[in-house]
N, C-alpha and C positions, 0 to 999 in steps of 0.2 A: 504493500500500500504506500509506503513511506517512498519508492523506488518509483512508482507510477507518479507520485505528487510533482518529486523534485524534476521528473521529465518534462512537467506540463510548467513550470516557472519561467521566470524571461530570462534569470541567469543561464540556464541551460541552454534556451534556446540561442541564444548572444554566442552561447560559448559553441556550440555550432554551427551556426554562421561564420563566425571568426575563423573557425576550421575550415570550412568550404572553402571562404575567400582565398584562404592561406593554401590550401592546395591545389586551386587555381592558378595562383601566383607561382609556385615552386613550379607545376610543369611546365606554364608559359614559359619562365624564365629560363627551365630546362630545355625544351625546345628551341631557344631562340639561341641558346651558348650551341648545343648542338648542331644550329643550320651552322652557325659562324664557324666551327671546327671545319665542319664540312666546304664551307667555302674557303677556307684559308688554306687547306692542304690541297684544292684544286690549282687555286692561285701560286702554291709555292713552285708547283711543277708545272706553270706557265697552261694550263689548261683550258684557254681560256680561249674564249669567240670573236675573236679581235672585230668581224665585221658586224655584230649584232653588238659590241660595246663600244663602238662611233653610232652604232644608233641609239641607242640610252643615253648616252652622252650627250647626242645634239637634242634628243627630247627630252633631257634633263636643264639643260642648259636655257634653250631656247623658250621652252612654254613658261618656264617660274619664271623668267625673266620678266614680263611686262606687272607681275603683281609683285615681284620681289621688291623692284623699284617704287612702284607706287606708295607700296608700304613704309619702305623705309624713304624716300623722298618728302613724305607728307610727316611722318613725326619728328623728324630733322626740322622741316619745317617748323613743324608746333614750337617745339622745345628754342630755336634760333628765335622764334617772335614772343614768347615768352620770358626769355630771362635777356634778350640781346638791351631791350627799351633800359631794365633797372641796374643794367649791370653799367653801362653808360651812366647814368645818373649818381651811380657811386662810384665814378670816376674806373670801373673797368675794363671799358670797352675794348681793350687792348687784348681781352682774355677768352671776349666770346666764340673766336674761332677753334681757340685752345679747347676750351670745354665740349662744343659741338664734335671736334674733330676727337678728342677722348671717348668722348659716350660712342660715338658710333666707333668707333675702331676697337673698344675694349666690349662692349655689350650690343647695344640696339643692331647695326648691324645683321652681327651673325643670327640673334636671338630672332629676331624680326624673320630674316631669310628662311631661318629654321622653323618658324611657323606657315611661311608662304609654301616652304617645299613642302612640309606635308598636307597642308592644304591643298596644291594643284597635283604634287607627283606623288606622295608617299599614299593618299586617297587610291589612287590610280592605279598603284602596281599592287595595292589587295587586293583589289578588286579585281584584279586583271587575273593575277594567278588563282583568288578562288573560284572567279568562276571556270577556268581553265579545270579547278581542282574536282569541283559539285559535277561538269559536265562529261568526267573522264576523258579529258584532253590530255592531262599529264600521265593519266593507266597507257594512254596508247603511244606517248611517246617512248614512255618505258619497255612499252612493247617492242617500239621497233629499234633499240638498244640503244638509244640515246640518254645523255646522263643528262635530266632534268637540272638538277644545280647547276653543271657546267651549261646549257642553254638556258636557264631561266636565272638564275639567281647570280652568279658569276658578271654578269654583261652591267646587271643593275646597280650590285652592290658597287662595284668598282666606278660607276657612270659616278655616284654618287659621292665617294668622295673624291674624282675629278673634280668633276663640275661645278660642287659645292663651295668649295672654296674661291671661286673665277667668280661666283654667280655675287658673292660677299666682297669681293674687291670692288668689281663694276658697281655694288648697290652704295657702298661707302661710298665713294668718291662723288657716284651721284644724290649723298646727302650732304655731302659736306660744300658741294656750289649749291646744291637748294638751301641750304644754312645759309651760306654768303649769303643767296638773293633774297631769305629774307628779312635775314639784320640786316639789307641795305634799305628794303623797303619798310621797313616799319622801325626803326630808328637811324637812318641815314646814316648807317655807320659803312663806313667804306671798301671795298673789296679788296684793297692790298692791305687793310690794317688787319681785316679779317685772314687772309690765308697768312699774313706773315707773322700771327700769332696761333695758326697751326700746329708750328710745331715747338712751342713755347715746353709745351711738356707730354706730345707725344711722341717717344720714341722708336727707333727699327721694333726691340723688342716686342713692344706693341703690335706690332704689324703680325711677325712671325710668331706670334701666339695666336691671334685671330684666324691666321688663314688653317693653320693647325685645330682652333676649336673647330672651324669651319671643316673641316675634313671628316673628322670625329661626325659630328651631326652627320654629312652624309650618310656615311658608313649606317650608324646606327638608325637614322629613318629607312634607311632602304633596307635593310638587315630587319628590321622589327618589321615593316611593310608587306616583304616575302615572306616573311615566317610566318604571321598570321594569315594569306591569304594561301600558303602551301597546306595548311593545317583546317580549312575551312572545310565545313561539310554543313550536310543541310536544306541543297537544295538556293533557291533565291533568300529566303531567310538567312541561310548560315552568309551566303557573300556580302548579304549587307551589315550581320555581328562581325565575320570580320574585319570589315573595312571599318568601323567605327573604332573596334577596339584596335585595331592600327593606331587611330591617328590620338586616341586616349592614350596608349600606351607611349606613341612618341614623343607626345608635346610634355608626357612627364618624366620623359628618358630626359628630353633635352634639356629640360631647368634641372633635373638634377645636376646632368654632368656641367652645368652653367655654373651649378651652385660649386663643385669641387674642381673648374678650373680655377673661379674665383678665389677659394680657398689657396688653393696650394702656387697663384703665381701673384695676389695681389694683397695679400692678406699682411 
């Protein structure tokens, strides 16, 4: 009786829930270390599709590109018309390009980018391999002896940390003249006082940590991307779980590891 009670309480019930969750978590996570084994020991011995990963690459490249910019273009923006007017007024104006050209080179940026990718691409390739997965496209390649990872996941993962890092250079630099234009336009502060307090206190460092977070994000959006959408089953239901849980799982991959570059290179 006393054994039936404590079943039907909410601590019990909590306490398996918490379990579910958590065993959910461990195979995802084991799955996802898994695909990554498997794509790194293809890669070590060059096993790779060189002409289906110039196509990942330019359809990595090319399509995040008009929202990466927008993205990052427009809060460069924000942030240049918001502190460019008071920082002038308290005699800084000397510093607003500094700051602008910081935030986007150490965070907004890559962070920004790494939300547009998996918005346009990291959406895209779950979706693309579950339904591949649901409609037994991937049974019949394996059928006809082709190694699914080296054609499917191999070509992505690698697009993505090409491209990733190219796609963050182009987005900086086009926030950092939309910064100039618009401390010029809403507090008159000039374009050569703005770029030549640029690099007041951004350094190389700077740079080559960024394109390196930027790499990392690739990898890992396209890696969590393909793993949940190789692992999908279900029909039309399961490609849309896991495309969702794709882009859940990456947006909080990427503030983590945002949270432990910052940690261990600026802290």
């Amino acid at each position: 009786m006393e054994r039936f009670y404590f079943k039907n309480t909410f601590s019990y019930k909590l306490l398996l829930t918490l379990r579910e969750y958590l065993t959910v978590f461990l195979s995802t996570l084991g799955h996802i270390v898994m695909m990554m084994g498997s794509v790194l020991k293809r890669v070590s011995k060059l096993d790779i599709d060189f002409q289906e990963l110039m196509y990942q690459c330019s359809r990595f490249g090319v399509s995040s590109l008009p929202i990466t910019l927008s993205i990052v273009g427009m809060s460069s923006i924000i942030v240049a018309t918001q502190i460019a007017g008071e920082m002038i007024k308290q005699g800084g104006g000397n510093y607003v390009g500094m700051f602008v050209a910081i935030l986007l080179v150490r965070e907004e940026a890559v962070i920004m980018s790494g939300f547009a990718i998996i918005y346009m691409i990291g959406s895209s390739l779950a979706s693309e391999i579950a339904t591949m997965k649901v409609t037994d496209q991937i049974d019949a390649i394996q059928v006809l002896k082709v190694d699914p990872i080296k054609y499917l996941f191999v070509p992505r993962i690698l697009a993505g940390i090409i491209m990733m890092p190219l796609v963050v250079i182009v987005a900086t630099l086009f926030g950092i003249v939309g910064g100039a234009v618009a401390s010029n336009l809403s507090s008159g502060l000039s374009y050569r006082a703005f770029f030549d307090s640029v690099w007041f206190g951004l350094f190389v460092r700077d740079i080559y940590i960024s394109i390196f977070k930027a790499a990392v994000f690739g990898f890992v959006i396209s890696l969590i991307s393909c793993t949940f959408g190789y692992y999908a089953k279900g029909g039309a239901k399961g490609v849309g779980d896991a495309t969702t849980d794709a882009v859940v799982w990456s947006f909080i991959a990427i503030v983590f590891i945002d949270m432990i570059f910052a940690i261990a290179f600026f802290f």
